[in-house]
N, C-alpha and C positions, 0 to 999 in steps of 0.2 A: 587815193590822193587825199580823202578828208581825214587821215591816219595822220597829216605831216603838215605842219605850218608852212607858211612861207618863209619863215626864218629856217626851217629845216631845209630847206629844199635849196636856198641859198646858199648857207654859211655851215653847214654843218659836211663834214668829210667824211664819206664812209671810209672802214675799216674793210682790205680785200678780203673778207668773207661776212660782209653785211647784204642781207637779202632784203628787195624790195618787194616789187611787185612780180607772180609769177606769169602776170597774162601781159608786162608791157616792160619794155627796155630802158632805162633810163640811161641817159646820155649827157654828159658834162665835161666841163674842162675846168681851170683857175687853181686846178692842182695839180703840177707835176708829176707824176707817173714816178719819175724816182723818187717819189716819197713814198713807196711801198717796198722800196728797196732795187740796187744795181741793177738785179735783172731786170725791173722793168726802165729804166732810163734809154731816154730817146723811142720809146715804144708804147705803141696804144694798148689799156689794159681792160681785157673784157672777163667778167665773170657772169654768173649766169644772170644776173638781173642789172648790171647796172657794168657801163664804157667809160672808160675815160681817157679821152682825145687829147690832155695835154702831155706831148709828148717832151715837153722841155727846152722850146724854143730859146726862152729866157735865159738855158743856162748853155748854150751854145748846139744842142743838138738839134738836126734837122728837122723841118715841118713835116707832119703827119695829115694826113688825110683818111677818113671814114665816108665808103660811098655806102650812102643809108640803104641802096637795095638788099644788098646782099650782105653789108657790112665787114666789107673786105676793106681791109687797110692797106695806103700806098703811102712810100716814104719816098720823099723827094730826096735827092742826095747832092 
């Protein structure tokens, strides 16, 4: 973590093949998931170090949910 400011950690968007950390998950939202393109719109996008929950509420598609056990995602419809 001391690799990354807080401005990093907030404001900065990964790119879906940006590698964080290999021993801990990161988990975020405040960016649409279709901003990685159709496929992922309306859908949680997990790569291997870092999720991201915003499934695009804002632009009409359904809430997404991540249960942090197991990290199985359930889409309300």
């Amino acid at each position: 973590m001391a690799d990354y400011s807080a401005d990093d950690l907030l404001w900065n968007r990964p790119d879906a093949d940006t590698r964080y950390f290999e021993d801990l998950t990161v988990v975020f939202g405040h960016t649409p998931t279709l901003r990685y393109g159709e496929a992922y719109a309306g859908r949680i996008l997990k790569t291997p170090t870092w999720i991201n929950i915003d499934a695009g509420v804002g632009f009409g598609y359904a809430p997404a949910l991540l249960r942090l056990d197991d990290l199985r995602a359930f889409y309300l419809e």
